[in-house]
N, C-alpha and C positions, 0 to 999 in steps of 0.2 A: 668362501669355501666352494659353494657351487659353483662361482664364475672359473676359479682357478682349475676345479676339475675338469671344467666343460674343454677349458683349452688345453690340458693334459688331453684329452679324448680327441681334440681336431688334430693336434701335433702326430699322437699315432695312428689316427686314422690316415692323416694325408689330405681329409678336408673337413670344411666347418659348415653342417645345415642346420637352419634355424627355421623354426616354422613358426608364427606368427606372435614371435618374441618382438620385434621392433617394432611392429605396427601390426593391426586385423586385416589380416587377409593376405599376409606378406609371406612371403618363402624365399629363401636367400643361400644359394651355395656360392661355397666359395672356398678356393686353393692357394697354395705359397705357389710364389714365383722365387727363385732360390738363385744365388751367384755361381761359379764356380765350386765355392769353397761348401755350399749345401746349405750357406744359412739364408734361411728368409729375407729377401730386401723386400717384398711386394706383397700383391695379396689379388687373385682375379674374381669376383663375382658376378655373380648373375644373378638377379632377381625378379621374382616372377607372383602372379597370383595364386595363393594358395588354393586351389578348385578343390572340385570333389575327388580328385586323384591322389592318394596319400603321398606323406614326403619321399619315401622311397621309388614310389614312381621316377619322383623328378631325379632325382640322385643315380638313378640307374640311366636314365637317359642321357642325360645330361652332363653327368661327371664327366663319361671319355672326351668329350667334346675338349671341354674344360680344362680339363689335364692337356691336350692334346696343345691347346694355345698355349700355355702356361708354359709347356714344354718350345713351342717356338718361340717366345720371349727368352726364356733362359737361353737356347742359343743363339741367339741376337746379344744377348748381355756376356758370354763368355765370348762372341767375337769383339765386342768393344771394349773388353775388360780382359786381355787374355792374360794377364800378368797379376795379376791381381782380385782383389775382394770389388764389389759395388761398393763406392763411397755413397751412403747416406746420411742425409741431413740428422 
């Protein structure tokens, strides 16, 4: 129930941070990379040391970045897909 909520929560948010859920000391953001058609093929992260700087620190610095690539791969992938969905495995 909590996992499933958590990803309800990253879908609306637009991204997923974790703070020292995978390992101690780990901070992990991270965003869809989306096809044409808007559905997720991808997923970009960054992962970093969780310091003395809370998670939202990182979240605010770091997300535009993040989106910002995210958003150049999707248009890379609607130029090589212009007809279509990304095929994934």
């Amino acid at each position: 129930t909590a996992l499933a909520a958590a990803i309800d929560e990253a879908g609306r948010a637009g991204f997923a941070l974790v703070e020292q859920e995978l390992e101690a000391g780990l901070r992990s953001l991270a965003v869809p990379v989306r096809d044409r058609s808007g559905r997720a093929v991808a997923a970009l992260n960054i992962a970093l040391h969780a310091g003395p700087e809370p998670p939202e620190h990182s979240r605010d610095s770091m997300l535009p970045a993040l989106r910002a690539c995210a958003a150049g791969i999707e248009a890379d992938l609607a130029a090589a897909f212009p007809h279509g969905c990304v095929t994934t495995p």
